[in-house]
N, C-alpha and C positions, 0 to 999 in steps of 0.2 A: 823190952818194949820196942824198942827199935827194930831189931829181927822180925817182932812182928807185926808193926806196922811195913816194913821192908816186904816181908813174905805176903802181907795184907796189897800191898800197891803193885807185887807183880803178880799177882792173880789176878787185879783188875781187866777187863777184853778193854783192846784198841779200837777206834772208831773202824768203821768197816769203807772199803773207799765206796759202795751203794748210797751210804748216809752223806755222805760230803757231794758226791752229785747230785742228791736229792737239793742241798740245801742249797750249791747253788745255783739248780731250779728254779726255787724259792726264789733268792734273791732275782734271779733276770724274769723271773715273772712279775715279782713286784716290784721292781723298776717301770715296766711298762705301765703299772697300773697305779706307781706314785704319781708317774707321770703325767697320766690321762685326771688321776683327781687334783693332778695342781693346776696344769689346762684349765679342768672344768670349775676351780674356782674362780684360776683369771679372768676367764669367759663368763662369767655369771650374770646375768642380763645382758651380753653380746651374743652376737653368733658365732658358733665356734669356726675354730679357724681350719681353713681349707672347705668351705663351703662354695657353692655357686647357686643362683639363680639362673637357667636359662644359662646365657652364656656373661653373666654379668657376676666376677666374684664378692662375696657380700662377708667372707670372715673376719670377725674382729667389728661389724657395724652394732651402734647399738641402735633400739629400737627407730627411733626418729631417721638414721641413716638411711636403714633399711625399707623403711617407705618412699622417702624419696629415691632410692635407687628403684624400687619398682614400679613406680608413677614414671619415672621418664621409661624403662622398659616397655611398660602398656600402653604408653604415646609411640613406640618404636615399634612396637608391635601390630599395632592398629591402624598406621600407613600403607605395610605394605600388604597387597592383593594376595590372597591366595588362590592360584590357579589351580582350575580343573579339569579331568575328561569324563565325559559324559557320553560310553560307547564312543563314533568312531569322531565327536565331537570335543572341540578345545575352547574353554571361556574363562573367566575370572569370577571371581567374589570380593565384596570389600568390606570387611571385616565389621568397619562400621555401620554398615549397614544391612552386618546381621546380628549387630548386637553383641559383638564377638568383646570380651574385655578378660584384663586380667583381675584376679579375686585378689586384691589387697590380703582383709583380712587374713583368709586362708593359707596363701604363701606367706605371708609371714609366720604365721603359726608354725607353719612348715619349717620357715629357713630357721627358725630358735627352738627350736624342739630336736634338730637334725643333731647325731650325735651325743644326744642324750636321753632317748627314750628306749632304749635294746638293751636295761641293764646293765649291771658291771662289766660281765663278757662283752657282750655286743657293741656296748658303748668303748669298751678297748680296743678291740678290733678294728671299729671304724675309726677308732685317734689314728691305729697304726695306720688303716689303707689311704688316711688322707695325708699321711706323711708321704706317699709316693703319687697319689690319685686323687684331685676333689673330689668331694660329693656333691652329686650334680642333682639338686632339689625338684622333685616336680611342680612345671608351676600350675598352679589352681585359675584354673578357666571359667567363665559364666558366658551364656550366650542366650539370647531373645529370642524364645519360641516362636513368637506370632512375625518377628523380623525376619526371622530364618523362613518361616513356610510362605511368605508374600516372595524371598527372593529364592527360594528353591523351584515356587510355583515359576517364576519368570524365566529362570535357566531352563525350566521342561518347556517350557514356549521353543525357547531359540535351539533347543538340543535334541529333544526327543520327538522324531520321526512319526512314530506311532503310539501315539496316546489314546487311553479311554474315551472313546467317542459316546456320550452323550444321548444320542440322537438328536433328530431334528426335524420341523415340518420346511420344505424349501417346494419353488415354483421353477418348474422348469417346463420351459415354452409354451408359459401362461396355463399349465398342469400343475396341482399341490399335489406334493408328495409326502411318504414319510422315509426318514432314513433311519433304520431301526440304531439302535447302542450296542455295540460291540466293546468286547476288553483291548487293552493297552498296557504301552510300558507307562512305569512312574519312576519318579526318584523315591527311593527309601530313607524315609524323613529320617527316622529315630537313629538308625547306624552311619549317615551322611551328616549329621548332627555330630555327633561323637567323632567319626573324621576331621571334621572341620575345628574342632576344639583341641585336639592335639595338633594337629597341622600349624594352629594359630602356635602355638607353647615352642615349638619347634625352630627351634636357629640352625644354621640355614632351613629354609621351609621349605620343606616336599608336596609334591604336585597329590591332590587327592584323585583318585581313583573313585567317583563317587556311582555306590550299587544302584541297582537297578532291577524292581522286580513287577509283578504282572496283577495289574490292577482290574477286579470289574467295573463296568459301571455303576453308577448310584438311578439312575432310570431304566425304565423297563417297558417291553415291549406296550403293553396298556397303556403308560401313560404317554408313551408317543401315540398310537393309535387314536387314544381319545383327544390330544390335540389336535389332530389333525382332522378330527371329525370337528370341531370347534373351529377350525380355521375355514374350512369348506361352508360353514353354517355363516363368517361372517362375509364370505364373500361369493357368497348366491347370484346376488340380484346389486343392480345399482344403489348408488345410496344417494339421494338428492336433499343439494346444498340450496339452503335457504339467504335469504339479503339480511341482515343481521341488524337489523336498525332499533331493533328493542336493545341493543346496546348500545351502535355507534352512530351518529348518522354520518352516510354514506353523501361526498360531494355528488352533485346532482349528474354529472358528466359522466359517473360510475354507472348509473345504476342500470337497473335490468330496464328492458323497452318498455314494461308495462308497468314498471314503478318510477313515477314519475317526480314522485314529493314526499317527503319524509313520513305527516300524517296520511298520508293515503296506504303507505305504505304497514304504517304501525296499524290499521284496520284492515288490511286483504288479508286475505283470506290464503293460504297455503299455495295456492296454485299461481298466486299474482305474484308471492315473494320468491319464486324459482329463480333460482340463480342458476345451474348448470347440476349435470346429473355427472357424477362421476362412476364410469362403467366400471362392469364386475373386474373387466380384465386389468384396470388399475387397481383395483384392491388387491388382487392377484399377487401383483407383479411388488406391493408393499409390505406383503404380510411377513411377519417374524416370529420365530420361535423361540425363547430363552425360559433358559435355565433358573427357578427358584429356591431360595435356602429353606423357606417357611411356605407348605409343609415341604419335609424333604423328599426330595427326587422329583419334586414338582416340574412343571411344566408352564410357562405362561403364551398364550397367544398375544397378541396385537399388533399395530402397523409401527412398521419402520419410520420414522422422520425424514430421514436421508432418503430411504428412496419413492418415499409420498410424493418428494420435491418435483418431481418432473409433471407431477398429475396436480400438482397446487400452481401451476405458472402461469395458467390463465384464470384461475379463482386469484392471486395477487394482483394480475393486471383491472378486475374489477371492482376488486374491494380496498386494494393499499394505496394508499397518497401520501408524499411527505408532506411538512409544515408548510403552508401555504401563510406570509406574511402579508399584513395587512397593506395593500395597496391602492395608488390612485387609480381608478376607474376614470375613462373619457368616452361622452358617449358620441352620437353624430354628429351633434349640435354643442360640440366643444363644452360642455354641461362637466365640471369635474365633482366625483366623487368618491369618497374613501370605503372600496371594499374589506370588510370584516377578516382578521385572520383565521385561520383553519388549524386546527393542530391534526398531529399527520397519522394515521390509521395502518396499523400492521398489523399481518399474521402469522400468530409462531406457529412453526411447523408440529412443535414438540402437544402443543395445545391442541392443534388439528388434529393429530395421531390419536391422543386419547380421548376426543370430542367423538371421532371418528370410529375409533373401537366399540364405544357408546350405543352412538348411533345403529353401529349395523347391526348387534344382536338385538334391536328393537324391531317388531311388527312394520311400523311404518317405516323402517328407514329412511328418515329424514333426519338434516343437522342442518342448524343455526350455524351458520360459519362463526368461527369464535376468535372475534377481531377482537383490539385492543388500542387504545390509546397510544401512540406512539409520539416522535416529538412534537416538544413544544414549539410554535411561534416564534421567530427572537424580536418581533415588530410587530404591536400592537397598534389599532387605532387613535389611541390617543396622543399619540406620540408624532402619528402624521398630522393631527389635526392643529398642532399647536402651528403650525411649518404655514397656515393662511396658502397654503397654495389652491386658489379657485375660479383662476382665468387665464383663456391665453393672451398673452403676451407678447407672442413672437413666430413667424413661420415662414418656410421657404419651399422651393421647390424646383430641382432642375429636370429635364429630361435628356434621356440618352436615348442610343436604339434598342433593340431588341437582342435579349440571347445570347450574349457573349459573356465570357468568364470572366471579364469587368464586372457586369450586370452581379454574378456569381456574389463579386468580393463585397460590390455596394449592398446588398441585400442582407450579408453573413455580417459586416462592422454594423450594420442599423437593426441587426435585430442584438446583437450586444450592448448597445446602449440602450434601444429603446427600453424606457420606465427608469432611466437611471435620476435619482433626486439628489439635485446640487442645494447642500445647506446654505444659510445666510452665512457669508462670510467666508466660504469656501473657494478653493479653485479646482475646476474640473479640465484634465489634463484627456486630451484623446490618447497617445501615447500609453499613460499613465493606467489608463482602463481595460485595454486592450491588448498590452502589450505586443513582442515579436509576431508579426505574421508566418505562420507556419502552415503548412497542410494538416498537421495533427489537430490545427485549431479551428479547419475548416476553408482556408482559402485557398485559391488556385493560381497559377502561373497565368500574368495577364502584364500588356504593356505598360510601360514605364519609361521615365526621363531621366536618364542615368548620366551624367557628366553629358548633357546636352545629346545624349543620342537616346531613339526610342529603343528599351532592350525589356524583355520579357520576367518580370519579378515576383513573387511569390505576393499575393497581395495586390497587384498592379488594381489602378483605377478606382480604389478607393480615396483618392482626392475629389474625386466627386462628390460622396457623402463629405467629407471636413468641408467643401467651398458651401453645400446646401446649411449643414450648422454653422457656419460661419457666419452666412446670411442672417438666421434665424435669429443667432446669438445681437448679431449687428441690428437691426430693424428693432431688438427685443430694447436695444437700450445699456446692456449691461457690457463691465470692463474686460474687454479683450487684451489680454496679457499676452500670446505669442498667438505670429499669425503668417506665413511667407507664401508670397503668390508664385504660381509657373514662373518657370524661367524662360516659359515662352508662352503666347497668347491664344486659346482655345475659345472660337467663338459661341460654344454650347454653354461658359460659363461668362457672369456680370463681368465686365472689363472692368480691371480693377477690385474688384469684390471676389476675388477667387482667395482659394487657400490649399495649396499641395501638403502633401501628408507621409514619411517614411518613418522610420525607425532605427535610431533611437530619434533621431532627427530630420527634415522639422517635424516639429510637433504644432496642435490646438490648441491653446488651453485658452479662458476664460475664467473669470471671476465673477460668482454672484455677490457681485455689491448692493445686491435689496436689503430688506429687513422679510424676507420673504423665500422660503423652499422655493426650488427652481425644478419643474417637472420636465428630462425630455422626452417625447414620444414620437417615436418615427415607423412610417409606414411608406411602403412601395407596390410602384406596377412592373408588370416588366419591361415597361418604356421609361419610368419617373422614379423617384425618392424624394421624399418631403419629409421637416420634422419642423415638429411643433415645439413651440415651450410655453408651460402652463406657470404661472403664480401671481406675483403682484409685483409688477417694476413700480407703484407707486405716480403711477398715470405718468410715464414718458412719453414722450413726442419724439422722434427721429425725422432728420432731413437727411438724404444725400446728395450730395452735386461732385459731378466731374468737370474736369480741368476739358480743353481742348488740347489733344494729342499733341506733343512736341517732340524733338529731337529724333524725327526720323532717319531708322537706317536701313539701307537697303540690302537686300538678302543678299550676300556671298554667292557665287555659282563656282561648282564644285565641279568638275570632270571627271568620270571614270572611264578607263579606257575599255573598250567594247571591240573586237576583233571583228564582230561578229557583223558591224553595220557596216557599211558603205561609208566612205569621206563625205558623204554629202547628205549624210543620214545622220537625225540625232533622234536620242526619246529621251525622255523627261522620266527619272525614276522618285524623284520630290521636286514638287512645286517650290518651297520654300515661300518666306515670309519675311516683311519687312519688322522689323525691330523701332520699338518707339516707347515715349515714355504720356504719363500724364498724372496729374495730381488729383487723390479721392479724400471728398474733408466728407464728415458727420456731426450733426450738428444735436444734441441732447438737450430739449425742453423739459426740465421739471415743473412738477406741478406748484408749486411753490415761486413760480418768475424765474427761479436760477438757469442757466445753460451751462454748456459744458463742450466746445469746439475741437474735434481733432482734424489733422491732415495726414496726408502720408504721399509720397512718390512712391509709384511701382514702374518699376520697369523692366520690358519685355523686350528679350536680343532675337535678332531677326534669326533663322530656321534656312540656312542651307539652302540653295536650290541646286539640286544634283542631278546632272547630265551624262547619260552614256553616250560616246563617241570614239569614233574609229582612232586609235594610239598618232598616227597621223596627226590629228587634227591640235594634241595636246602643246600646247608652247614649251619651250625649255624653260624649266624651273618649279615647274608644275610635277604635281604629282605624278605619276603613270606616264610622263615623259620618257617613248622612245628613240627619240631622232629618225625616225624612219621617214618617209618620202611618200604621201599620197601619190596612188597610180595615178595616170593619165584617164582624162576621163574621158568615152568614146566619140560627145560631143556634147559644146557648151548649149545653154540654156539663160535666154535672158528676161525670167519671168520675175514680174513684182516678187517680193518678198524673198529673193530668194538666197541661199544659204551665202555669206559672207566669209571672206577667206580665217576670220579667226574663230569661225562656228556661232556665233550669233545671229539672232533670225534677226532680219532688217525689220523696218514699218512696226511705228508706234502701237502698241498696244496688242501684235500677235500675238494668236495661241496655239498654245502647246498641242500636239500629237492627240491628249487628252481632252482636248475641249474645255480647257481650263486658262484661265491667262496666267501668262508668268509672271512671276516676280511680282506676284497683287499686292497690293498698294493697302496698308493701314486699316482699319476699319473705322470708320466717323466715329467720335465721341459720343456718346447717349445724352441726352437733353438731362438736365438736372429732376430728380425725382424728388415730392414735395411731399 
């Protein structure tokens, strides 16, 4: 039995060395694919590992990770631009606002599916390649069609040269024409689309190259021809503008010469209400051609608004007013009355265009001009009327001469005040209302008293208007809060009763201490200015009385040296003025027994009197003192009056070169005013 089991086990065949490599084959195959299925248990609801999104690796996330990893992605993605060229053109996109976003759901699906949807093969494979290589996920994009073709359309604006032209009716040198439609380049939506979607997915991100192909127009020769027989038909013949009062009524100052009142108006008859004809050649010059969606390829006629504008600028000057507030009315006879507010009347262009397109394809072309209520009032009547303002009160009046750019400033400050209403209890500030004098504001460079010399100021000579309301305010009764007189004495104004005027300093101001609106109205000639003040001081009386002059001083005489005269030669280039003071009281009767006493000192420094004379003639210590030695003179003269060796003219009371006396003497105080 042994023999032959013996002789039985060497008969047996040995394995062959084919089967032993086969097996271990076997074995290093199914290592790699024990390996991949232990992986993919690890991995079982994570992403497997050696994944990426984009450039973001995501293996080993599970679900929850993986979204926020690609929500902050599609925030990093959606900042930045992606650049284009557009033929020989370079621009941008912004992602956002074409709608450009990353698809959540989708890449996800993507990044947990990676590596396990290719079968066992495939799915092995890709274990091995991501042992040496991630897998780099595509990411899933969404983008906003109607976003996209609003900013595709805007890049063909700024990029493409030669686009689909349309046609058009256009006026050229008051000629309608038509400009047929011709083809053009476009952007090509649907593969610029699809560009732009990878572009975005893309880390780092490449510049698109975005196509471009040859588009027809959507209009055709017809329908340009026939608008343009439509534009011709609307501007034939003039079209005449009518007075519009079956809407608005028109302030009376507007209106046409032959409409003279509202109801006369709402009864004429067509040819009464003519307001102006506006010729063919301004329609002309308005007409417009555009493009409609409904029906397609359509065509619209009618007027431009913008450039109606130049042909509506005197149809605004006769029909538009702003708010006119309710105000005091004065009539000759100082008679005060409260006129009615107005609310203010405008014309929109946009309304005249299509009022106007109206109009002209009608028979009679004619249009209603189609006004509108415009603002309101911020001042009504009743409002003025509680204020008892209904007499005058108070008035003054100085004169000046004629014609000079004083005249200018006094005129320019008195029409800014006049109608100004001081309430009960208010202070009205000149300053205050008026502010800086500027050229921009209307005033002109006119003399002034600057640190005691006459020098040229922007504004100059309007103290003359503050001395006349000074008065006004004074005689009126009520409390004068700031008030400073010249610093030197002008006898065109009350002595004493004057009031100089600069900016910021000094100022006018007053108080109305009534129980009563304070109206001022001011009116001038070209010699005078006067202003009134209208309301109820409550029946006051006013006295004024002056002091008699005191502390007189006499003018300073000033020498300028003069080459030019003779040692025995003088001229007078300022008189000058003695300097003095005097006391001005006012005296306030109320109706009611009370009074009310003030006083004041003013005082006026005497004014230079300035002498050219030969250097010679100057003393030492003096200004323009040159030590030099008067020539000899060829022979003396011993006539009355004659020149004195210190340059003063001898004998009482001589005059000047000018026919004027020197150094004149004060002017007499005014007798007290009752």
């Amino acid at each position: 039995m042994r023999e032959d089991g013996f002789e039985q086990a060497k008969r047996r065949p040995r394995a062959s060395g084919g089967a032993r490599a086969l097996s271990v084959l076997l074995v290093v195959l199914a290592l790699p694919l024990l390996a991949c299925l232990v992986d993919l248990v690890r991995h079982r609801g994570l992403v497997m590992r050696g994944v990426r999104v984009g450039s973001v690796d995501v293996g080993g996330f599970d679900s929850a990770q993986l979204r926020a990893a690609l929500d902050t992605l599609n925030e990093r993605l959606r900042t930045e631009a992606i650049s284009v060229v557009v033929g020989q053109a370079r621009g941008s996109l912004d992602p956002i606002a074409l709608g450009l976003a990353l698809d959540r759901d989708a890449t996800e699906a993507r990044a947990l599916s990676a590596g396990r949807d290719r079968g066992v093969v495939g799915n092995v494979l890709d274990w091995a390649g991501r042992l040496l290589h991630p897998t780099a996920v595509v990411v899933a994009v969404s983008i906003d069609a109607a976003r996209t073709e609003s900013e595709l359309s805007g890049l063909e604006g700024t990029t493409i040269t030669q686009p689909p032209f349309e046609g058009a009716v256009v006026a050229r040198a008051g000629v309608l024409e038509a400009e047929l439609p011709r083809p053009g380049l476009a952007i090509d939506r649907a593969h610029t689309a699809e560009l732009l979607m990878k572009a975005f997915a893309d880390e780092p991100r490449a510049t698109v190259v975005v196509p471009t192909v040859t588009r027809e127009p959507m209009r055709t020769y017809a329908v340009v021809a026939a608008a343009l027989a439509r534009a011709k038909e609307l501007t034939r013949a003039p079209v005449t503008l009518l007075l519009p009062f079956a809407a608005v009524e028109i302030a009376p100052a507007k209106r046409a010469r032959k409409a003279t009142a509202p109801d006369r108006a709402r009864k004429a008859t067509a040819p009464e209400r003519v307001l102006l004809t506006l010729p063919a050649s301004a329609l002309v010059a308005a007409i417009r051609s555009r493009l409609v969606v409904e029906p397609p390829g359509g065509m619209e006629i009618d007027f431009d608004p913008a450039k109606l504008e130049p042909a509506l600028v005197r149809v605004r000057k006769l029909v538009e007013s702003g708010a006119v507030n309710a105000h005091f009315g004065v009539d000759a006879r100082d008679h005060v009355t409260i006129v009615a507010a107005q609310r203010g009347v405008v014309l929109s262009s946009e309304k005249m265009a299509v009022a106007l397109t109206v109009a002209a394809a009608t028979p009679a072309r004619t249009l209603e001009v189609p006004v509108e209520p415009g603002a309101e009032p911020s001042v009504e009547a009743p409002a003025l009327a509680v204020l008892g303002v209904d007499k005058l009160v108070g008035r003054f009046t100085t004169r000046h001469p004629c014609c000079t750019p004083r005249v200018d400033n006094i005129h320019r400050i008195a029409d800014m005040i006049d109608g100004v209403v001081v309430r009960p209890g208010e202070t009205f500030s000149v300053n205050g209302h008026i502010g800086p004098r500027t050229v921009a504001g209307g005033f002109l460079a006119a003399p002034t008293i600057v640190l005691g010399e006459m020098e040229d100021t922007i504004g100059g000579g309007i103290s003359q208007f503050a001395t006349t309301l000074f008065n006004a305010v004074f005689y009126g009764g009520y409390d004068i809060v700031e008030r400073t007189p010249h610093s030197f004495y002008f006898d065109r104004y009350p002595m004493g009763h004057e009031a100089t005027l600069s900016f910021p300093k000094p100022d006018l101001s007053f108080k109305n201490d009534s129980s009563a609106g304070l109206l001022i109205k001011c009116s001038y000639t070209k010699t005078s200015i006067t202003v009134k003040l209208y309301g109820d001081n409550g029946g006051r009386r006013v006295t004024r009385r002056l002091s008699p002059i005191f502390a007189v001083v006499p003018a300073p005489i000033e020498h300028i040296a003069d080459v030019t005269l003779e040692p025995d030669e003088e001229k007078v280039e300022e008189r000058g003025q003695y300097g003095f003071t005097l006391k001005v009281a006012r005296r306030i009767d109320f109706a009611d027994g009370a009074h009310k006493s003030e006083e004041r000192k003013v005082v006026y420094q005497p004014r230079p009197r300035r002498v050219r004379i030969h250097p010679c003639k100057i003393a030492e210590g003096e200004k323009g003192y040159s030590g030099e030695a008067c020539p000899e003179p060829e022979a003396e003269s011993e006539a009355e009056g004659a020149v004195s060796g210190d340059g003063a003219v001898s004998g009482e009371g001589a005059r000047s070169g000018d026919g004027k006396s020197d150094n004149p003497a004060p002017p007499n105080a005014a007798p007290p005013l009752e």
